[in-house]
N, CA, C, O and CB atoms as a CASP TS submission, in Angstrom:
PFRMAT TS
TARGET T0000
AUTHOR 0000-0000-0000
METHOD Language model
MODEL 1
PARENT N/A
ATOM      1  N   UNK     1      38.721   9.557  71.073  1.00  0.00           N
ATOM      2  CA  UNK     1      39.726  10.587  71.226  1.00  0.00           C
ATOM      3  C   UNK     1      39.093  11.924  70.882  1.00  0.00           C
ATOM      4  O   UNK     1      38.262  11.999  69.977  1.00  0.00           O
ATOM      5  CB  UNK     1      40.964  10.305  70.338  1.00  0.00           C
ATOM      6  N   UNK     2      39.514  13.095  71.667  1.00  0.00           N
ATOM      7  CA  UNK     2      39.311  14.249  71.179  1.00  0.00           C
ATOM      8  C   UNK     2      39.700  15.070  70.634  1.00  0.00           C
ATOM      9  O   UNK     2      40.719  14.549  70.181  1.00  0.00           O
ATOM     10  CB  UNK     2      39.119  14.635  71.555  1.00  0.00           C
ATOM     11  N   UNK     3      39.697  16.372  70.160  1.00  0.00           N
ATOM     12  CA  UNK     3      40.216  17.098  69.105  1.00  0.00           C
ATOM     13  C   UNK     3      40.884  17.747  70.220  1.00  0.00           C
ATOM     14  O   UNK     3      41.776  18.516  69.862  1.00  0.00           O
ATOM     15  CB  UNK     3      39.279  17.906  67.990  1.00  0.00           C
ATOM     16  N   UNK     4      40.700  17.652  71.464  1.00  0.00           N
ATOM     17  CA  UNK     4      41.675  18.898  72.481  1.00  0.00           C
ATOM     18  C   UNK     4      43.309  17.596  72.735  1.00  0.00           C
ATOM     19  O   UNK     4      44.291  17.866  73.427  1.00  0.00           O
ATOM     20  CB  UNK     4      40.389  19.486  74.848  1.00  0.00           C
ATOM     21  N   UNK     5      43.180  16.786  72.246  1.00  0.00           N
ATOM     22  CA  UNK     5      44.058  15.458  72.525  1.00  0.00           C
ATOM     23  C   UNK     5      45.911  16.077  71.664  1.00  0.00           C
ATOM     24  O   UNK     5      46.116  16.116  70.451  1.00  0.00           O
ATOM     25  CB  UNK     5      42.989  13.629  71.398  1.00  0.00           C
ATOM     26  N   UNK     6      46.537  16.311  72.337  1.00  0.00           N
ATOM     27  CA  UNK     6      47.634  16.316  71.470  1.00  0.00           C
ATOM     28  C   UNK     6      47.935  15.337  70.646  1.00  0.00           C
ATOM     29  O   UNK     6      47.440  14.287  71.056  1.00  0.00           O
ATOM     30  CB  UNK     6      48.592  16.475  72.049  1.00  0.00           C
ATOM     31  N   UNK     7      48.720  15.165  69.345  1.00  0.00           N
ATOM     32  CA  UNK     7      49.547  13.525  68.595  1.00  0.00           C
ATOM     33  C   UNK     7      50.057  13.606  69.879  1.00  0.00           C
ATOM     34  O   UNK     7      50.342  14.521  70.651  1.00  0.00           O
ATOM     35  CB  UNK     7      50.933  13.392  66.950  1.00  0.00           C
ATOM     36  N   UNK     8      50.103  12.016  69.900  1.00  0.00           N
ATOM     37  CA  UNK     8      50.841  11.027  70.547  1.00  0.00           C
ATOM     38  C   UNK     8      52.552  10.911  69.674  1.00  0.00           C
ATOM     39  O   UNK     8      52.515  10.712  68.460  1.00  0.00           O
ATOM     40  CB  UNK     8      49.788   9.507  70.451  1.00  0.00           C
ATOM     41  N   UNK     9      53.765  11.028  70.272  1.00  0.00           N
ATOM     42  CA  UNK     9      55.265  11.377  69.550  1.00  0.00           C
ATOM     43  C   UNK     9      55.097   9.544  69.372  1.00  0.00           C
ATOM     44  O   UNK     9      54.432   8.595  69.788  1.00  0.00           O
ATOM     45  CB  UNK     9      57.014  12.340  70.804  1.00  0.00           C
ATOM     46  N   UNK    10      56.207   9.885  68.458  1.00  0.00           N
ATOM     47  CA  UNK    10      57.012   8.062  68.125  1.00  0.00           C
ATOM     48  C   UNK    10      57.537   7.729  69.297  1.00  0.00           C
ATOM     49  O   UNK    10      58.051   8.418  70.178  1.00  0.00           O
ATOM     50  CB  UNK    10      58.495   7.859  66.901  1.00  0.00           C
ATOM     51  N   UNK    11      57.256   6.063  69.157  1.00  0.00           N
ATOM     52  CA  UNK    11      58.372   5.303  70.134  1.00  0.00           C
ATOM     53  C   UNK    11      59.354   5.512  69.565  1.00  0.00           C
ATOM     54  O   UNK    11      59.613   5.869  68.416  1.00  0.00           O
ATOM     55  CB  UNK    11      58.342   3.828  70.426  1.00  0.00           C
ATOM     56  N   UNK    12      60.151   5.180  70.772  1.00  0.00           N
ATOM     57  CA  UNK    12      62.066   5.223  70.279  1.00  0.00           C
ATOM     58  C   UNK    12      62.641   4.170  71.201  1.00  0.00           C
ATOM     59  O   UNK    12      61.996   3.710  72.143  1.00  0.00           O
ATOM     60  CB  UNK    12      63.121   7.011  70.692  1.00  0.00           C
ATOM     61  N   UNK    13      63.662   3.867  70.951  1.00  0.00           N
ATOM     62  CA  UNK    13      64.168   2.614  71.711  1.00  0.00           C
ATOM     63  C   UNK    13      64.424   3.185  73.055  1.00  0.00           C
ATOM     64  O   UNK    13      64.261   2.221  73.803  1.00  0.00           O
ATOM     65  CB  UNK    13      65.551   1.877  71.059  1.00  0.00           C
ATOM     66  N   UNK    14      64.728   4.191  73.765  1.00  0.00           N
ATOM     67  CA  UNK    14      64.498   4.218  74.719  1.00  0.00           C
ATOM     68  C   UNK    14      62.995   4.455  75.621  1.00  0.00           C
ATOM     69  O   UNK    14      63.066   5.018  76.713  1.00  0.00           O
ATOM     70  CB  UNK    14      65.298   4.820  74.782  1.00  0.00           C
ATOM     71  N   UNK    15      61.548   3.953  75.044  1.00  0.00           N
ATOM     72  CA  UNK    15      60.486   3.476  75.381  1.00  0.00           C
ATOM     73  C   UNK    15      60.546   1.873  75.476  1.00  0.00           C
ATOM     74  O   UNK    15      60.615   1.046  74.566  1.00  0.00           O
ATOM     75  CB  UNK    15      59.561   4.001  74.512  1.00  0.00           C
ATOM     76  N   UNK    16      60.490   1.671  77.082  1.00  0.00           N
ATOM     77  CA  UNK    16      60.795   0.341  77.400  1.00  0.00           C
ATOM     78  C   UNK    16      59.326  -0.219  78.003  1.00  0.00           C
ATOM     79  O   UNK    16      58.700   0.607  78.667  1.00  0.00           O
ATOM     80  CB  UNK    16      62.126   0.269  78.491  1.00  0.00           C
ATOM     81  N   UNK    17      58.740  -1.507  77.840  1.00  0.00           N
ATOM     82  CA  UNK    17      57.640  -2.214  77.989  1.00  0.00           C
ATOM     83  C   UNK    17      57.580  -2.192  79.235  1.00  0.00           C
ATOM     84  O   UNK    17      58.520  -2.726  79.825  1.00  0.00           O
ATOM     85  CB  UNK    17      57.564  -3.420  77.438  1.00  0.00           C
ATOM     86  N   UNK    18      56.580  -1.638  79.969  1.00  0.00           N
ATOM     87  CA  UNK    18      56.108  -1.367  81.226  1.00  0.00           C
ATOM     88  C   UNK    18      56.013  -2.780  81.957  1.00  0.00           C
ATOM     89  O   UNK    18      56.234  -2.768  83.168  1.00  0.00           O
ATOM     90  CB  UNK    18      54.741  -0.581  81.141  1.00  0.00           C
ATOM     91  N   UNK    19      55.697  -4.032  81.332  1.00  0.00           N
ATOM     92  CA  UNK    19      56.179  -5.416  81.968  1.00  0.00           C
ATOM     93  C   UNK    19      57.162  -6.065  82.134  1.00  0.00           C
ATOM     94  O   UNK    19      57.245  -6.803  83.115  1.00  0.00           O
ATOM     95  CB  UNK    19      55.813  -6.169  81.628  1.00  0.00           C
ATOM     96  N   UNK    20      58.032  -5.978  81.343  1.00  0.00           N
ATOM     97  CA  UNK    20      59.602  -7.090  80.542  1.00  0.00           C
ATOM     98  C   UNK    20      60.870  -5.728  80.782  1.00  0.00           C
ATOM     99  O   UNK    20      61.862  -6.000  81.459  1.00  0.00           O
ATOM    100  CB  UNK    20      59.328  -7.647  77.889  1.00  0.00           C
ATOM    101  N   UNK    21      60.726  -4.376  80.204  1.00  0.00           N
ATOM    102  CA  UNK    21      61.890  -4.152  79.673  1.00  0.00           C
ATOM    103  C   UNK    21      62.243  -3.951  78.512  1.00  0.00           C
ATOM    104  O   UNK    21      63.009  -3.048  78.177  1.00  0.00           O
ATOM    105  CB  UNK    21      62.450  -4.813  79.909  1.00  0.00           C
ATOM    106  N   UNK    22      61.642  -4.902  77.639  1.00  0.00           N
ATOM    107  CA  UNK    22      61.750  -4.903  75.857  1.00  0.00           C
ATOM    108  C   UNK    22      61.321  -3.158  75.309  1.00  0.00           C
ATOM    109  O   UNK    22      60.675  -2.261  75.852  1.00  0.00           O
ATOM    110  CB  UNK    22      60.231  -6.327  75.031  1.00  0.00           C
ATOM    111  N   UNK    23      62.043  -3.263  73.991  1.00  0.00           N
ATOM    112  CA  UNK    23      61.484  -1.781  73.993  1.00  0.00           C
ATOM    113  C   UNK    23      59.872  -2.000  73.224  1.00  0.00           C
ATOM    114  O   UNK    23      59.416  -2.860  72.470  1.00  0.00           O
ATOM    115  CB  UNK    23      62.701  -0.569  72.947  1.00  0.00           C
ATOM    116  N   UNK    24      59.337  -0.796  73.825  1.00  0.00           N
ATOM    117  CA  UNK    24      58.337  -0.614  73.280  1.00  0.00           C
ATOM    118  C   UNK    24      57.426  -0.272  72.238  1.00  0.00           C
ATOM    119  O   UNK    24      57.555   0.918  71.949  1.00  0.00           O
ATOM    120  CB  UNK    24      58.264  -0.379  73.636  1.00  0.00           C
ATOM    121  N   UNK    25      56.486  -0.898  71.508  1.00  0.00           N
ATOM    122  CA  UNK    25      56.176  -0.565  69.988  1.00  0.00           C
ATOM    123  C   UNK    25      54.410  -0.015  70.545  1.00  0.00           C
ATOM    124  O   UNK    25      53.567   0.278  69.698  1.00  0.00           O
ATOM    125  CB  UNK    25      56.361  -2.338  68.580  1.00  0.00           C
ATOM    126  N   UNK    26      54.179   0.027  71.695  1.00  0.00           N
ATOM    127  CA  UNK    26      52.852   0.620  71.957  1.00  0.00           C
ATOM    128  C   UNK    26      52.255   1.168  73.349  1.00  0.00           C
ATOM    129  O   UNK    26      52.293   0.780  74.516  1.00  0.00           O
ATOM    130  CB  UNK    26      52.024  -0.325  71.571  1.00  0.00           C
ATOM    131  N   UNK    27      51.683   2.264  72.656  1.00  0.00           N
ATOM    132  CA  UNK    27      51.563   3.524  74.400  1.00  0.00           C
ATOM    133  C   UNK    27      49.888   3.521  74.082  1.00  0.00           C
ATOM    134  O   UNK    27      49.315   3.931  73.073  1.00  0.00           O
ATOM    135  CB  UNK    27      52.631   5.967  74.332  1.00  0.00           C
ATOM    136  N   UNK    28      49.333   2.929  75.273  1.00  0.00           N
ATOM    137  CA  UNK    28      48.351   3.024  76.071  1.00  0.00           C
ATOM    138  C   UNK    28      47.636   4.301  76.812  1.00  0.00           C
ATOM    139  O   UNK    28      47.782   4.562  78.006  1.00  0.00           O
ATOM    140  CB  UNK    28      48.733   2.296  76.815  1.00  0.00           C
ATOM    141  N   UNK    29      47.020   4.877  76.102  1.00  0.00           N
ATOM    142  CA  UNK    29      46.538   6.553  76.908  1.00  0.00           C
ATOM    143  C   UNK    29      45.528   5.730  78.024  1.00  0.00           C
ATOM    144  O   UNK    29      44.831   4.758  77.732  1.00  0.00           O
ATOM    145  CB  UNK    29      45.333   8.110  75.545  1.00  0.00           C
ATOM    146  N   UNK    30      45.645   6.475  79.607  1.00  0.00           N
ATOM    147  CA  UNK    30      44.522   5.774  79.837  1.00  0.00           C
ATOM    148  C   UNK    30      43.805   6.811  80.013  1.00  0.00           C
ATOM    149  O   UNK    30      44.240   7.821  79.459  1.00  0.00           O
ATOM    150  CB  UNK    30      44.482   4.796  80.844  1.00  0.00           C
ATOM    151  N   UNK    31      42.545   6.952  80.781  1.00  0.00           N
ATOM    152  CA  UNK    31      41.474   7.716  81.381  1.00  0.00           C
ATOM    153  C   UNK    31      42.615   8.569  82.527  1.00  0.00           C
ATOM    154  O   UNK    31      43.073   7.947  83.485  1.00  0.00           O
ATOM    155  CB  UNK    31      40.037   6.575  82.141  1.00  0.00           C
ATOM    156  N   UNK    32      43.037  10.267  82.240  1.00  0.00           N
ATOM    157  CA  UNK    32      43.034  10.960  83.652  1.00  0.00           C
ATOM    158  C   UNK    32      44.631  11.308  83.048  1.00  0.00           C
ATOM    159  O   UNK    32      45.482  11.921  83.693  1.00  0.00           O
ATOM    160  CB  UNK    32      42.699   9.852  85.425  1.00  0.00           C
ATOM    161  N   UNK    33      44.783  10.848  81.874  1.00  0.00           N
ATOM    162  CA  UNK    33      46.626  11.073  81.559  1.00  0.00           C
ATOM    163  C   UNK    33      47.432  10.128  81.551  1.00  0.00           C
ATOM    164  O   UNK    33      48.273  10.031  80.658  1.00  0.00           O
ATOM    165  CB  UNK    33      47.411  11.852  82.504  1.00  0.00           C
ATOM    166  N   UNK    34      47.356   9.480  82.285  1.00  0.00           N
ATOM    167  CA  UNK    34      48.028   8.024  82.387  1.00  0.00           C
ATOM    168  C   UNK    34      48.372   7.171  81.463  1.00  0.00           C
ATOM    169  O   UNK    34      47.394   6.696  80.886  1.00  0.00           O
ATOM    170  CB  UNK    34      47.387   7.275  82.987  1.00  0.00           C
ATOM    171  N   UNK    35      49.643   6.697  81.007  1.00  0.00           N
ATOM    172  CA  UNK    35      49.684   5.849  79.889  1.00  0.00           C
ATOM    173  C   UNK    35      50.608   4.568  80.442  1.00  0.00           C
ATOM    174  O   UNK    35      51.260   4.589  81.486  1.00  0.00           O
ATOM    175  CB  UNK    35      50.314   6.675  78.529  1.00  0.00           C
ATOM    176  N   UNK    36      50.537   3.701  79.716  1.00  0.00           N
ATOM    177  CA  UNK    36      51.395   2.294  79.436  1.00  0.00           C
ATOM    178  C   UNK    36      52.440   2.144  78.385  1.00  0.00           C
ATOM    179  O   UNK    36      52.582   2.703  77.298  1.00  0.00           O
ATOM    180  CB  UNK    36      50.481   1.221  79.063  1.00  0.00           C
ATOM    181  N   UNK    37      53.096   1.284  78.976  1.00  0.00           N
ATOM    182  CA  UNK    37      54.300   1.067  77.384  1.00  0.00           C
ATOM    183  C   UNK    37      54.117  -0.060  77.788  1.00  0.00           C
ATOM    184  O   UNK    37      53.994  -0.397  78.965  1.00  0.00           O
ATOM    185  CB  UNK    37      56.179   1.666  77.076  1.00  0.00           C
ATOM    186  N   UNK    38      54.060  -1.199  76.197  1.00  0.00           N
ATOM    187  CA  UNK    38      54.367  -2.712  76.227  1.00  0.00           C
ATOM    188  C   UNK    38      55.025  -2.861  74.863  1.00  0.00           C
ATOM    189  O   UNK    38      54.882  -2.251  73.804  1.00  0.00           O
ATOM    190  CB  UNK    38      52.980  -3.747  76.428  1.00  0.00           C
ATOM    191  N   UNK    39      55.707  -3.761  75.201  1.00  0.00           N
ATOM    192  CA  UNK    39      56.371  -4.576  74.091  1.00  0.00           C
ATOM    193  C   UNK    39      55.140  -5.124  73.344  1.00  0.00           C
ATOM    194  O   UNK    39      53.972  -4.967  73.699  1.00  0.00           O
ATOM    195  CB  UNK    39      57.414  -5.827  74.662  1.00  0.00           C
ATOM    196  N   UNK    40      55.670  -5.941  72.012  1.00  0.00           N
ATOM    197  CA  UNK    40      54.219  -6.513  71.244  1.00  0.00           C
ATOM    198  C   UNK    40      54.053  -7.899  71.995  1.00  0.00           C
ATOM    199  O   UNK    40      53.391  -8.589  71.220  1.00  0.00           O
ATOM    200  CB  UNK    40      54.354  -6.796  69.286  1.00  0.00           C
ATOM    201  N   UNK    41      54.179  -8.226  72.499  1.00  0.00           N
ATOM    202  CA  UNK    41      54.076  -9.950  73.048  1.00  0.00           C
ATOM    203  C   UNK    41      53.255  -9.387  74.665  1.00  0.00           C
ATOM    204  O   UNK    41      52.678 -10.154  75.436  1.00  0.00           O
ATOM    205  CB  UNK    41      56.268 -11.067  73.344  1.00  0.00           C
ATOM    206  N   UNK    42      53.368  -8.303  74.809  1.00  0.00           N
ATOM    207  CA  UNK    42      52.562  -7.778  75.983  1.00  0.00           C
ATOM    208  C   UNK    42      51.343  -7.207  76.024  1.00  0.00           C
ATOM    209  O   UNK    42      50.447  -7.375  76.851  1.00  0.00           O
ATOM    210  CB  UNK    42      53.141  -6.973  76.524  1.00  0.00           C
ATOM    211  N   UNK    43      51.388  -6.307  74.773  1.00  0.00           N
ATOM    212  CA  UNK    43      50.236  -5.905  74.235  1.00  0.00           C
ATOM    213  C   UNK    43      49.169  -6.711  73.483  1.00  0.00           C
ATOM    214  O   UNK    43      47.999  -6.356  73.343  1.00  0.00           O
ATOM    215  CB  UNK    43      50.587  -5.070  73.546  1.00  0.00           C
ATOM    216  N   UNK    44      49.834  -8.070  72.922  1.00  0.00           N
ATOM    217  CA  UNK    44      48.596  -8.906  72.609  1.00  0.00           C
ATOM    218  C   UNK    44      47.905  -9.643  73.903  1.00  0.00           C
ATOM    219  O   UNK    44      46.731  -9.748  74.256  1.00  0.00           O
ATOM    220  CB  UNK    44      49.031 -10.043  71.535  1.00  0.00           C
ATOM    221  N   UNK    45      49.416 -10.209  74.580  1.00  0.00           N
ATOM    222  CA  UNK    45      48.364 -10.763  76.142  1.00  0.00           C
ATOM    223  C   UNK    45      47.756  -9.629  76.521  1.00  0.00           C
ATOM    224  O   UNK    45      46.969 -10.283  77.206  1.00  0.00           O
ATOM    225  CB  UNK    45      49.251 -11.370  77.717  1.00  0.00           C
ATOM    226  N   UNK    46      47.375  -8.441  76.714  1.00  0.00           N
ATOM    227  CA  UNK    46      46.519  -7.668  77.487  1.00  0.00           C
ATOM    228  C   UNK    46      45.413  -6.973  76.220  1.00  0.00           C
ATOM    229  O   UNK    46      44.267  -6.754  76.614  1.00  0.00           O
ATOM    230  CB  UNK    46      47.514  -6.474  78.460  1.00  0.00           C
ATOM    231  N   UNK    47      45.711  -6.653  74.837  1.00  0.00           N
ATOM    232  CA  UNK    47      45.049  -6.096  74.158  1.00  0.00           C
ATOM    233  C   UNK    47      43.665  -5.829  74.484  1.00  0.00           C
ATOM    234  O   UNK    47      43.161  -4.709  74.567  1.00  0.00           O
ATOM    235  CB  UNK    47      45.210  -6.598  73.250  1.00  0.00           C
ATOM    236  N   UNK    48      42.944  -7.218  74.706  1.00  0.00           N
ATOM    237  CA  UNK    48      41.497  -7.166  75.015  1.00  0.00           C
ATOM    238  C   UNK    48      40.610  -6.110  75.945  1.00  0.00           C
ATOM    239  O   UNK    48      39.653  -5.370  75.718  1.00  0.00           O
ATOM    240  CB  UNK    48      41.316  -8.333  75.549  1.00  0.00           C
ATOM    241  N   UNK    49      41.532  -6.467  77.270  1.00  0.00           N
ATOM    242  CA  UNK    49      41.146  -5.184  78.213  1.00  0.00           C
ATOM    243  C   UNK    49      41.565  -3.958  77.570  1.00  0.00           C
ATOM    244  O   UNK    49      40.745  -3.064  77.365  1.00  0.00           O
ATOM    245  CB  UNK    49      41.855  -5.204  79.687  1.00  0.00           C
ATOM    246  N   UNK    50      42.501  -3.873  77.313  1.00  0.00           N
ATOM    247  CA  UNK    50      43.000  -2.375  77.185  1.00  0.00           C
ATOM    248  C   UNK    50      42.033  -1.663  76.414  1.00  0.00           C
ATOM    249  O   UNK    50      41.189  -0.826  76.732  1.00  0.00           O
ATOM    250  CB  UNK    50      44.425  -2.206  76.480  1.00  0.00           C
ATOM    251  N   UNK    51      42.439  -2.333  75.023  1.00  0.00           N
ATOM    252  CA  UNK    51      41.251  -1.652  74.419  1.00  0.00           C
ATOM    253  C   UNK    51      39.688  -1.669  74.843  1.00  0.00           C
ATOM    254  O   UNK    51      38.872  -1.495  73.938  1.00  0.00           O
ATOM    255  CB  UNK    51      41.258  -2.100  73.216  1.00  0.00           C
ATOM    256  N   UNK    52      39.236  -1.862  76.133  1.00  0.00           N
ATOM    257  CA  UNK    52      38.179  -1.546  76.651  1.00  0.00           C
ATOM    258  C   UNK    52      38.751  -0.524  77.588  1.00  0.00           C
ATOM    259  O   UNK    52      37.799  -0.633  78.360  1.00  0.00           O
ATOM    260  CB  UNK    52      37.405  -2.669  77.174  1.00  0.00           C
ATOM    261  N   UNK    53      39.457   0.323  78.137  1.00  0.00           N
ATOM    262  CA  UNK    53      39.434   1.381  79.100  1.00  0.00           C
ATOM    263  C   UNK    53      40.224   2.538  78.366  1.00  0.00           C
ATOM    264  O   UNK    53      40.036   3.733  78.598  1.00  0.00           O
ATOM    265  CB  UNK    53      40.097   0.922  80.548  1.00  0.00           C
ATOM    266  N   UNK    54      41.182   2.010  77.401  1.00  0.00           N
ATOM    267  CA  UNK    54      41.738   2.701  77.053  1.00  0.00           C
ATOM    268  C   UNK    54      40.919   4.367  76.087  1.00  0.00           C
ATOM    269  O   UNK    54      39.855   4.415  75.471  1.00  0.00           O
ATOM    270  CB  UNK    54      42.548   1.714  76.509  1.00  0.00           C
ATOM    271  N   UNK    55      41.850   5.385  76.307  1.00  0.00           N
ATOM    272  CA  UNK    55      40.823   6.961  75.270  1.00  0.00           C
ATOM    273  C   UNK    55      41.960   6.556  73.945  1.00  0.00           C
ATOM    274  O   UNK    55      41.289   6.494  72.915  1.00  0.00           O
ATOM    275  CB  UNK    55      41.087   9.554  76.201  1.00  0.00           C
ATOM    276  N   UNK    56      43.386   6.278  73.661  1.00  0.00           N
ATOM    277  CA  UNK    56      44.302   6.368  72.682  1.00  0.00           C
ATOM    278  C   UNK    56      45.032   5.116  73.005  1.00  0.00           C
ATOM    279  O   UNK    56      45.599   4.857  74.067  1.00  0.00           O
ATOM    280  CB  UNK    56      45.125   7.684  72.658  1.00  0.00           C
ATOM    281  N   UNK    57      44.907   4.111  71.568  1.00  0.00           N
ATOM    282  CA  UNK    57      46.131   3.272  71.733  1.00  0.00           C
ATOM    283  C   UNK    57      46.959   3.557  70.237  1.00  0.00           C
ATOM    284  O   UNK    57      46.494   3.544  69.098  1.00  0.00           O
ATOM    285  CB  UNK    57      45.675   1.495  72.028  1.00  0.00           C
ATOM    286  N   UNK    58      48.341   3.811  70.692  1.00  0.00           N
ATOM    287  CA  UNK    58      49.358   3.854  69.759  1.00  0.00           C
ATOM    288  C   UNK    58      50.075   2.899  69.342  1.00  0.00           C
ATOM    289  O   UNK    58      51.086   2.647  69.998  1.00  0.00           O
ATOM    290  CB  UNK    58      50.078   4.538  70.039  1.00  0.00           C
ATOM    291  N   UNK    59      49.776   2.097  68.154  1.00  0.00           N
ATOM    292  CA  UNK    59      50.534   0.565  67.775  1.00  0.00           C
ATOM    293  C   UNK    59      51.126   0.758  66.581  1.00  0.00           C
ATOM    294  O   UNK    59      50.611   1.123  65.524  1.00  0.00           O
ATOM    295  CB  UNK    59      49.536  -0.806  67.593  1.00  0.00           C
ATOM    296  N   UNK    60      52.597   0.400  66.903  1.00  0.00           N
ATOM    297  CA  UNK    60      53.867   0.512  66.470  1.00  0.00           C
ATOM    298  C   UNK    60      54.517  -0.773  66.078  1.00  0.00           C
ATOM    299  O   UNK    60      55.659  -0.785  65.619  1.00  0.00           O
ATOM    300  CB  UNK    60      54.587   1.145  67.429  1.00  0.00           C
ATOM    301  N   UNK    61      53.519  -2.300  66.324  1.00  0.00           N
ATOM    302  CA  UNK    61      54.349  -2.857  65.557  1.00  0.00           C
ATOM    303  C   UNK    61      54.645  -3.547  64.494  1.00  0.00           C
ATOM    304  O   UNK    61      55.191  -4.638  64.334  1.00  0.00           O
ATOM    305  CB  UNK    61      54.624  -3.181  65.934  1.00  0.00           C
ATOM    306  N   UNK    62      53.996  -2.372  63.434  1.00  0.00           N
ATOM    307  CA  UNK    62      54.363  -2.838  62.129  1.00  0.00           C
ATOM    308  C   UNK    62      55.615  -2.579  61.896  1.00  0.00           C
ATOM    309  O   UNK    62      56.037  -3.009  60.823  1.00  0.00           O
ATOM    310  CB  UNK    62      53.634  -2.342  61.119  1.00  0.00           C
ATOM    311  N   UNK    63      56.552  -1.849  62.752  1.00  0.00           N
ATOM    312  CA  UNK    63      57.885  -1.532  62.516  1.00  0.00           C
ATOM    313  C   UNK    63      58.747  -2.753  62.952  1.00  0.00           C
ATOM    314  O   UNK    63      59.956  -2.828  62.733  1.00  0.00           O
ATOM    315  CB  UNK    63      58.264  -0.234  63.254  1.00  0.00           C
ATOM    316  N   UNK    64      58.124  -3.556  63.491  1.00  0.00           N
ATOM    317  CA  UNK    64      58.962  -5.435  63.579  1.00  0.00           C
ATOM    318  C   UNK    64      59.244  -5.745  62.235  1.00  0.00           C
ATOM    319  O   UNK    64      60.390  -6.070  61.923  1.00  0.00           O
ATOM    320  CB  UNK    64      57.797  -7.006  64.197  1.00  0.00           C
ATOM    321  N   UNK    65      58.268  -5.679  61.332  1.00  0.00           N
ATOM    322  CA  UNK    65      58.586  -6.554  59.974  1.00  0.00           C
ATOM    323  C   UNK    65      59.147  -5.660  58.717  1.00  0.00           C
ATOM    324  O   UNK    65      59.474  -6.057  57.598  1.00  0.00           O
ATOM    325  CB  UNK    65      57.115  -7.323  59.432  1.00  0.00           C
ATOM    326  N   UNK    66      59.157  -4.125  59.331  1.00  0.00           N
ATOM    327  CA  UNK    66      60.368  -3.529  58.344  1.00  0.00           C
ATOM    328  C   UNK    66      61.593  -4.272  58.132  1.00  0.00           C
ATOM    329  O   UNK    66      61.955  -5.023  59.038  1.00  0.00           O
ATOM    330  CB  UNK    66      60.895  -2.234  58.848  1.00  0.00           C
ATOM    331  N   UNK    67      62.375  -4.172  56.947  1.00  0.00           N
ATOM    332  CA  UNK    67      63.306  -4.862  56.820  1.00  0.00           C
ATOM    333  C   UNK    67      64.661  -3.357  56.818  1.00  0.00           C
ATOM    334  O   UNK    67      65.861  -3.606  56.702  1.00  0.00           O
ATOM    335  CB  UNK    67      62.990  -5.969  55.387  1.00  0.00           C
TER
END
């Protein structure tokens, strides 16, 4: 990531998982602007790649096991 990179804002429940629908606990920056939203059950099936193309990944779901 670079220092010209804006923060990335919070998910909010209306950030919905770019596969399912579920809301989303993680945004995918890709190369060119482009980002992803996945739920956590989406983001572990794909994690591997992503985090190979990805410039910013934003992971949000430690906010599952808040009580």
């Amino acid at each position: 990531m670079t220092g010209a990179m804006a923060p990335s804002k919070p998910l909010t429940a209306m950030d919905l998982c770019d596969r399912c629908g579920a809301q989303a606990y993680v945004r995918v920056v890709l190369p060119g602007a482009g980002e992803l939203l996945f739920c956590a059950h989406h983001n572990r099936q794909h994690a591997d790649a992503l985090a190979k193309i990805a410039v910013e990944i934003q992971d949000e779901t430690e906010r599952l096991s808040q009580g």
